[in-house]
C-alpha positions as CSV (number, residue, x, y, z in Angstrom):
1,X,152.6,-192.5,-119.7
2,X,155.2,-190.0,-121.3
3,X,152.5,-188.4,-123.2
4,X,150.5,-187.4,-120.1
5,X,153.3,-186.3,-118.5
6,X,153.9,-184.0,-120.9
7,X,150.4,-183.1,-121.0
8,X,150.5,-182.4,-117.2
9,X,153.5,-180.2,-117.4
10,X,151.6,-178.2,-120.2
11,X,148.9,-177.3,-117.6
12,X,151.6,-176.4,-114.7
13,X,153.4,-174.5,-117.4
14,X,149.9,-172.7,-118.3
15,X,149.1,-172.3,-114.1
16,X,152.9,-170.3,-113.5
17,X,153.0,-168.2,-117.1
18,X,149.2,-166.8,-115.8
19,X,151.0,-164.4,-113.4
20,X,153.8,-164.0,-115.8
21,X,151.2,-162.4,-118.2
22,X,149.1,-160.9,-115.6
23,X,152.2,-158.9,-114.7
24,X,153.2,-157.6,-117.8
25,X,150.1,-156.7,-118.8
26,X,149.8,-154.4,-116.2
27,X,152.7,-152.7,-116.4
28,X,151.7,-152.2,-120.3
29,X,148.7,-150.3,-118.4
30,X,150.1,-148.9,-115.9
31,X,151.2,-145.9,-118.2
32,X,148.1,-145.8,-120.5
33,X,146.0,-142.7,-120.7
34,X,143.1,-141.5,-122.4
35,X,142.6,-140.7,-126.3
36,X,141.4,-137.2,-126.8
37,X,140.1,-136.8,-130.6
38,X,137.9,-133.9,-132.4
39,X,134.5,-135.0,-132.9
40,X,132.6,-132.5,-134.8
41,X,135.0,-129.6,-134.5
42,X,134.7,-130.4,-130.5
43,X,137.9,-132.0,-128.8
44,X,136.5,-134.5,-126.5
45,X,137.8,-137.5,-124.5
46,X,137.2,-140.4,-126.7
47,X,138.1,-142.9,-124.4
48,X,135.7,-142.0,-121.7
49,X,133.1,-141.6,-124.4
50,X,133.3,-145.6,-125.4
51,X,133.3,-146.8,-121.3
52,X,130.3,-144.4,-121.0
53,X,128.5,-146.4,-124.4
54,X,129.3,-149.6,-122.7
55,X,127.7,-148.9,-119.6
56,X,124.5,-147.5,-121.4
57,X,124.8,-150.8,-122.9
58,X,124.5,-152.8,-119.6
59,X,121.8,-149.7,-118.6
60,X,119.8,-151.3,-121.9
61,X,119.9,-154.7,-120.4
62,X,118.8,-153.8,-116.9
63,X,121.8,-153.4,-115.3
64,X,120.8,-150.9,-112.4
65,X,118.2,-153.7,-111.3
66,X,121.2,-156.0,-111.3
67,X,123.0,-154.2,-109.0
68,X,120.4,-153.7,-106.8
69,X,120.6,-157.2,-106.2
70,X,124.2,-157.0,-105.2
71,X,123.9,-153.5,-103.0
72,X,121.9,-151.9,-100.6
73,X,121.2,-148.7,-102.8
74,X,122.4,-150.7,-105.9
75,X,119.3,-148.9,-108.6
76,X,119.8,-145.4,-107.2
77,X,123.7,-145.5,-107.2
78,X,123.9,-147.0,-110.4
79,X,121.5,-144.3,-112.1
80,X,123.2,-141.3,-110.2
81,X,126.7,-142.0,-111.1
82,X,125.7,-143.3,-114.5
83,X,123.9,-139.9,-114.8
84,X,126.8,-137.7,-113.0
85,X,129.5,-139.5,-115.5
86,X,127.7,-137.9,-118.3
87,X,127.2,-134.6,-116.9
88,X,130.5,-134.0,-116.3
89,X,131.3,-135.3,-120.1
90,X,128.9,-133.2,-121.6
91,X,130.1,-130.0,-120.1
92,X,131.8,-127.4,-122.6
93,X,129.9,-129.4,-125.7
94,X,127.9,-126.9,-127.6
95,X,124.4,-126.4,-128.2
96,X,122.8,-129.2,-131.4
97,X,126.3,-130.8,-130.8
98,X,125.4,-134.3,-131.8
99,X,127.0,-135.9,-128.5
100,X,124.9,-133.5,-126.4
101,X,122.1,-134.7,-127.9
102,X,123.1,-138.5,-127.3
103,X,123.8,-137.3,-123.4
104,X,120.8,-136.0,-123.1
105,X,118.6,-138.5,-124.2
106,X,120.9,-140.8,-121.2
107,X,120.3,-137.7,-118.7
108,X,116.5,-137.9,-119.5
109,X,116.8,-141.4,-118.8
110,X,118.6,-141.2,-115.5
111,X,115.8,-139.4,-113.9
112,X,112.9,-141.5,-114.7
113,X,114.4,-144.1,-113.9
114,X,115.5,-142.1,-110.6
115,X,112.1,-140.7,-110.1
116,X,109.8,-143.8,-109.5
117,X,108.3,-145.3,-106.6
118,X,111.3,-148.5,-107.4
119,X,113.9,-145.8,-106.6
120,X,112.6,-145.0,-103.7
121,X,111.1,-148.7,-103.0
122,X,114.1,-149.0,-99.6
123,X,114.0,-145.4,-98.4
124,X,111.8,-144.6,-95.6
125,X,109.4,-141.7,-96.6
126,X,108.7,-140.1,-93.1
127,X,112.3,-138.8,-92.2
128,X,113.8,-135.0,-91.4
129,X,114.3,-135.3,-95.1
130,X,111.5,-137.1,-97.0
131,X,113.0,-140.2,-98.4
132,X,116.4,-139.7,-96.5
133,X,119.4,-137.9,-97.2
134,X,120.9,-140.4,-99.3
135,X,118.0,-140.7,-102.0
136,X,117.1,-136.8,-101.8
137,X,120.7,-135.6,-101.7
138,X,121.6,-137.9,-105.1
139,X,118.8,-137.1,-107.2
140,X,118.7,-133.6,-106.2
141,X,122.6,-133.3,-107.1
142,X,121.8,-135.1,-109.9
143,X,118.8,-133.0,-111.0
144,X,119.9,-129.9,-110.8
145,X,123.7,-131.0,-113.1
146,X,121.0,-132.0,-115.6
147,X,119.0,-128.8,-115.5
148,X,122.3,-127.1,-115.6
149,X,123.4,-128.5,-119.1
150,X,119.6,-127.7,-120.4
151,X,118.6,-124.4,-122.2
152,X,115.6,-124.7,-122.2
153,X,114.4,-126.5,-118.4
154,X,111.3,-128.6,-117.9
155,X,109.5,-126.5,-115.1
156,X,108.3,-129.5,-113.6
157,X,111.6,-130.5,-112.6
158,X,113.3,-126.7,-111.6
159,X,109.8,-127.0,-109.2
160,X,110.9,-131.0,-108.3
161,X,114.6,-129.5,-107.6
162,X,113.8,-126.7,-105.7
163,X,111.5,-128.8,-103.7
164,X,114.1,-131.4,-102.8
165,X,116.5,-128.5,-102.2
166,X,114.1,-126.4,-99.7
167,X,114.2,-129.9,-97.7
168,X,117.5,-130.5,-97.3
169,X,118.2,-126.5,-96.4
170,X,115.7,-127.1,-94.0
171,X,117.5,-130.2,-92.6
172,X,120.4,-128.1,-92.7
173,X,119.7,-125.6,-90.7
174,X,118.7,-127.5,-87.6
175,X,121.4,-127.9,-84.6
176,X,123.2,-131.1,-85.6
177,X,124.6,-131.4,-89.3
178,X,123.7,-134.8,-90.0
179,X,120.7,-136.1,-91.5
180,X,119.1,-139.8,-91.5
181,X,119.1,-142.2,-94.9
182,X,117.3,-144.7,-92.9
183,X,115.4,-144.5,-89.7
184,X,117.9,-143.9,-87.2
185,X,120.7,-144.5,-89.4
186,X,123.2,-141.7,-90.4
187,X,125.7,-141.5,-92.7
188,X,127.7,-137.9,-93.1
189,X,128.1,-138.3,-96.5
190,X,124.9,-138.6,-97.7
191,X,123.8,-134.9,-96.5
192,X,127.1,-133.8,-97.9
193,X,125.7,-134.8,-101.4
194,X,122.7,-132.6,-100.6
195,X,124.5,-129.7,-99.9
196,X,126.5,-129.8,-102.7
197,X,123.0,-129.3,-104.3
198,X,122.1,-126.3,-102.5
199,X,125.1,-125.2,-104.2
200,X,124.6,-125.6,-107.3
201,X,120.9,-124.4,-107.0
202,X,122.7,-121.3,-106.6
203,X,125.1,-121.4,-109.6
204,X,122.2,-122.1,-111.4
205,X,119.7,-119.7,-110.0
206,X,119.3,-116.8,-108.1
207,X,120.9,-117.5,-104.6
208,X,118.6,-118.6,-101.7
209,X,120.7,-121.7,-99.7
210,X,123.7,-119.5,-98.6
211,X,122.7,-119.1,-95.1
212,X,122.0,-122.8,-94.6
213,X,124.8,-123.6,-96.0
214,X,127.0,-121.3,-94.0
215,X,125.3,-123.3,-90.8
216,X,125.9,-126.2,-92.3
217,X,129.7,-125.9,-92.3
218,X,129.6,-124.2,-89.3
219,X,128.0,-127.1,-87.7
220,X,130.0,-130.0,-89.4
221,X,133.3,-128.5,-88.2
222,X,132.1,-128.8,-84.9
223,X,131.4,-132.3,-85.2
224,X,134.1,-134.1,-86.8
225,X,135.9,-137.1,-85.4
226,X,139.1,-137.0,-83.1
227,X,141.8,-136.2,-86.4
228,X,139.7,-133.4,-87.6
229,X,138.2,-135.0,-90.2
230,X,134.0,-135.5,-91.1
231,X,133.0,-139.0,-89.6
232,X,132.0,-142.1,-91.6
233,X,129.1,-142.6,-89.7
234,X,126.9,-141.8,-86.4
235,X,125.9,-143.8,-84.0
236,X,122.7,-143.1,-82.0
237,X,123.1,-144.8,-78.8
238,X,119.9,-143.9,-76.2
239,X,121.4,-142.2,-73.0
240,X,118.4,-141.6,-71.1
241,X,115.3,-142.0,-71.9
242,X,114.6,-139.0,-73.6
243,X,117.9,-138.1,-75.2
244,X,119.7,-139.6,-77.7
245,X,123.3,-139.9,-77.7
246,X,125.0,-138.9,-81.3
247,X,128.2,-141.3,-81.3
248,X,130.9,-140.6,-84.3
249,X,132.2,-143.4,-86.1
250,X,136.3,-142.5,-87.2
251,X,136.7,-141.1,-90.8
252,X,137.1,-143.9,-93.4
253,X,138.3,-143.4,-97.1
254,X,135.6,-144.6,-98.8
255,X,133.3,-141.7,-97.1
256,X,136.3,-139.0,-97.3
257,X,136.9,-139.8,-101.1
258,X,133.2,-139.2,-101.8
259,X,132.7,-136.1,-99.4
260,X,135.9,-134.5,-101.0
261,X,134.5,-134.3,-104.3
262,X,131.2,-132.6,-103.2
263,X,132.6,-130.5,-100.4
264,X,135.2,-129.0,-103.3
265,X,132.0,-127.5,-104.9
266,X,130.5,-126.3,-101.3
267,X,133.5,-124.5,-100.1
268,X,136.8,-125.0,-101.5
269,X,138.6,-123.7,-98.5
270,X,137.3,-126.6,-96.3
271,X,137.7,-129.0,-99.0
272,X,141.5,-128.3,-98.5
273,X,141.6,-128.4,-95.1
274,X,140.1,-131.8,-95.1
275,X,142.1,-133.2,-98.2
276,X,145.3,-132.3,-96.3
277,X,144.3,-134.8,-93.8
278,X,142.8,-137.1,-96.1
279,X,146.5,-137.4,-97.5
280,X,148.1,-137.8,-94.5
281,X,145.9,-140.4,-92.9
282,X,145.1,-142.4,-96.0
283,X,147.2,-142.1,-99.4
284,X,149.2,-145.1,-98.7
285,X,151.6,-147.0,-101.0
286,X,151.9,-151.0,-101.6
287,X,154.4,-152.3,-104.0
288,X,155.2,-148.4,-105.3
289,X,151.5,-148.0,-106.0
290,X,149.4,-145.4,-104.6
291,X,146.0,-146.6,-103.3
292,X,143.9,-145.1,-100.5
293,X,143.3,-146.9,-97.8
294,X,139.5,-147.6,-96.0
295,X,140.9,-147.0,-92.8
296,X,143.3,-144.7,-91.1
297,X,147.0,-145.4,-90.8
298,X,147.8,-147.2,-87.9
299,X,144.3,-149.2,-88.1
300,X,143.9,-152.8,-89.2
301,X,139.8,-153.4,-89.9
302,X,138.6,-155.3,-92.6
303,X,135.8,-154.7,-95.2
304,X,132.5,-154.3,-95.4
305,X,129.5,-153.2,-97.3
306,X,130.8,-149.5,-97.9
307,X,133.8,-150.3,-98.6
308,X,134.0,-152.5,-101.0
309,X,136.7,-154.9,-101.3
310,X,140.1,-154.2,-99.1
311,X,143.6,-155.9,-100.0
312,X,146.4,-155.0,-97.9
313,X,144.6,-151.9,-96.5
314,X,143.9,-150.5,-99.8
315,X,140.2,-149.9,-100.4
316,X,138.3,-150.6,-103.8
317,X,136.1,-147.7,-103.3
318,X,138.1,-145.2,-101.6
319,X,141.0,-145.7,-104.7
320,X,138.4,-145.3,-107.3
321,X,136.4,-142.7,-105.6
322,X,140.2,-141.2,-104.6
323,X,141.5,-140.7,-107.9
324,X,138.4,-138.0,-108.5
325,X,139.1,-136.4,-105.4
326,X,142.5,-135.7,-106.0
327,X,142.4,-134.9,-109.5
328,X,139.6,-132.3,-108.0
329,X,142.2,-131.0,-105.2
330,X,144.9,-130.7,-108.3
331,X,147.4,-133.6,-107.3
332,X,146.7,-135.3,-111.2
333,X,150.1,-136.9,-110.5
334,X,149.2,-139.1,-107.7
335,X,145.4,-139.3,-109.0
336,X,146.7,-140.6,-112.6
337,X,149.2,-142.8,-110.6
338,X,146.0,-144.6,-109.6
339,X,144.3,-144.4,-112.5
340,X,147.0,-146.3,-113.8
341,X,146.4,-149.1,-110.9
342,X,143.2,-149.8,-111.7
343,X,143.9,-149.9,-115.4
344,X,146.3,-152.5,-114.5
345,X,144.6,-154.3,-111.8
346,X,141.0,-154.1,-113.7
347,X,142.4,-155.5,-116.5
348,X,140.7,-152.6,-118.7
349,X,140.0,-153.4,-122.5
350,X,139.4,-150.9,-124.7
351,X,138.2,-151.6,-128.6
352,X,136.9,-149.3,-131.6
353,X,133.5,-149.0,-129.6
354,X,133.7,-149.4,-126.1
355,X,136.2,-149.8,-122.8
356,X,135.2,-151.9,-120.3
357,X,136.8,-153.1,-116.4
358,X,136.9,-156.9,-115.5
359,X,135.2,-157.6,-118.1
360,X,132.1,-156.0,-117.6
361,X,131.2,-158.2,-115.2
362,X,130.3,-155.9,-112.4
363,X,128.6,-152.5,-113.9
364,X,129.1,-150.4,-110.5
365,X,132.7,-150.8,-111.1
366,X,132.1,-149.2,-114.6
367,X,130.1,-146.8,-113.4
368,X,132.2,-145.6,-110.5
369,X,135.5,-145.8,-112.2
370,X,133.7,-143.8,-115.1
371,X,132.6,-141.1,-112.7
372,X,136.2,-140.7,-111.3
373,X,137.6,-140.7,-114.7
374,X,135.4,-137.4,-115.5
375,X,137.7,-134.8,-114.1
376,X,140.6,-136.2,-116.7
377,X,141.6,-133.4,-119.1
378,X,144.5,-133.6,-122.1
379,X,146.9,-131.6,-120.2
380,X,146.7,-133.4,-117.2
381,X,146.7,-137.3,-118.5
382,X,150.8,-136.8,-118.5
383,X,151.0,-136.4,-115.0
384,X,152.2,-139.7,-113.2
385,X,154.6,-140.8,-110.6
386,X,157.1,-143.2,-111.3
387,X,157.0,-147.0,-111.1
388,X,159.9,-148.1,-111.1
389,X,159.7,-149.8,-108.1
390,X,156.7,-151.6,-109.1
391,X,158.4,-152.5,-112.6
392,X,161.4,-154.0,-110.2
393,X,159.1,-156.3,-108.7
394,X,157.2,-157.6,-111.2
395,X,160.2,-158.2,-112.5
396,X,161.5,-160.3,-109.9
397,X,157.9,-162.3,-110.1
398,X,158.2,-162.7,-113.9
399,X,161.6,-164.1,-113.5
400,X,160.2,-166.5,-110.8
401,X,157.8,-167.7,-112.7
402,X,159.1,-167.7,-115.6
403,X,162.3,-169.8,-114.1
404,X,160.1,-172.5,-112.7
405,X,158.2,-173.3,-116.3
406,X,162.2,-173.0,-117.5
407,X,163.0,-175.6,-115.1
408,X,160.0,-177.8,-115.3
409,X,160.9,-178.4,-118.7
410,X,165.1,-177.9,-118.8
411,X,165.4,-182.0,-119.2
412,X,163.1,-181.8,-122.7
């Protein structure tokens, strides 16, 4: 009998020190940052470099089928961002750099796997844009940031790009900004992705998409929601029989955290005007951590499919997705503030090959968290806020904790 008590008290004593450890090991994270090491005479970021190995890993073993299980565009978000994380590494590597080489071989990937009738399998062809903003606006963005790092470009795919590209000008240019994904179903952020590839088509070649995307902008800022900001979504809602009633759906952060990183590279100047409210109606703290929340101050709604999971306001997606967006808008201190969060909270491992979230159990975490963690740089990974506040806390909970196994076992 005294022997199983014992035994029991083991298993309490295991239950209450799992927080205790959970705690600490977070605050070990919170302050992490990237290794940056040369690599061939190149400086690169070696940490990224091992997350974006594991994920080609899980892209070995099927992975973007996986998620497609899970998500509604699962394949063709898991490609594009898998795709976009590289890009962004590979930039500034020089020509027959080994590592360019490797990233090319995963860009090459990326768009067959992107360029198949399973990509576009859930898009509806016949749309304004063929296929639907979201699958034309990604693979365009993502084709032309391929081309871009490529000396010598397949013409097949500068004639695929501009193709996709002439579409969504075209789409663009028409009297109201936002374009279908699905048949009567419009999300703002998925034409905002195609823009930002008119946009590029002209960095990379001679200009042509100006004007539409001068209309473009013109157009959007006369269709945002009540606080000024680009809606999450539209609603059509049939108000006679012949017209169609365009409803706006309030900003959200998941959407505003995406559009902010593509609407930096469309026009900068709009970019700020919208992150300023971005900040104000979403950069929220709990427990002296920044997070972003998936709706506006002031609203309590839960989560759903976009935005991922919600605790305490806080979205998954629009904190990931956030951290890029504000890195991109040059507030590193808040954006490695979360970076540190997630470190913490994802319970990242990092080992002589390869960096991993959670375990590696869910690849679009990797994947997205990898994206965001492109625009990290040497000189900016020392920028945090403090957290002190959170240290406070978790050190009131280790002490709790830590006092109950102490008095569960004081008479021993």
């Amino acid at each position: 009998m005294r022997k199983m008590k014992k035994i029991l008290k083991a298993l309490v004593s295991l239950i209450l020190l799992l927080p205790v450890l959970y705690f600490v090991i977070i605050n070990i994270k919170l302050t992490s940052k990237p290794s940056f090491k040369e690599f061939s005479g190149v400086k690169i970021n070696n940490t990224q470099l091992k997350h974006l190995r594991f994920i080609k890993s899980k892209m070995d073993k099927g992975a973007d089928g996986q998620m497609q299980a899970l998500y509604p565009e699962g394949y063709v978000f898991m490609n594009a961002l898998y795709g976009l994380a590289w890009a962004d590494f590979l930039e500034g590597i020089p020509k027959e750099h080994d590592l360019l080489e490797e990233g090319q071989i995963e860009l090459k990937r990326v768009w067959q796997n992107l360029d198949t009738d399973e990509a576009r399998l859930i898009f509806p062809e016949y749309q304004q844009i063929e296929f639907g903003a979201y699958y034309t606006g990604w693979t365009a963005y993502f084709l032309g940031k391929k081309l871009a790092l490529e000396t010598e470009k397949d013409s097949s795919e500068i004639k695929e790009f501009v193709f996709k590209c002439e579409e969504i000008a075209a789409a663009a240019t028409n009297p109201y900004p936002y374009s279908s994904s699905y048949k009567n179903m419009i999300w703002p952020a998925d034409i905002t992705t195609g823009i930002a590839a008119l946009a590029l088509h002209d960095k990379i070649f001679e200009p042509k998409f100006k004007d539409a995307i001068s209309f473009w902008l013109n157009n959007v800022k006369q269709n945002l929601d009540d606080s000024g900001m680009v809606p999450h979504e539209i609603h059509l809602m049939k108000s006679s029989i012949a017209e169609t009633e365009k409803m706006p759906i309030q900003a959200r952060g998941s959407s505003m955290s995406l559009m902010l990183c593509f609407l930096n590279e469309i026009d900068p100047e709009f970019s700020r005007e919208q992150f300023k409210l971005y900040k104000e109606h979403f950069l929220d703290k709990r427990f002296g951590l920044y997070g972003i929340r998936e709706h506006r101050k002031g609203v309590s709604l839960g989560s759903d499919i976009d935005s991922g999971p919600v605790l305490l306001g806080i979205g998954g997606s629009a904190s990931i997705v956030g951290r890029k967006a504000l890195a991109m808008h040059g507030d590193y201190e808040t954006a490695n503030g979360i970076r540190g969060a997630l470190e913490g909270w994802g319970v990242s491992w990092e080992g002589k090959k390869n960096k991993r979230y959670i375990a590696g159990v869910l690849p679009m975490a990797d994947v997205f968290i990898a994206w965001a963690n492109g625009v990290e740089t040497e000189e900016s990974r020392n920028l945090r806020p403090s957290f002190l506040w959170f240290r406070f806390l978790s050190l009131l909970v280790i002490l709790i904790f830590g006092g109950m196994v102490f008095w569960l076992w004081r008479k021993e």
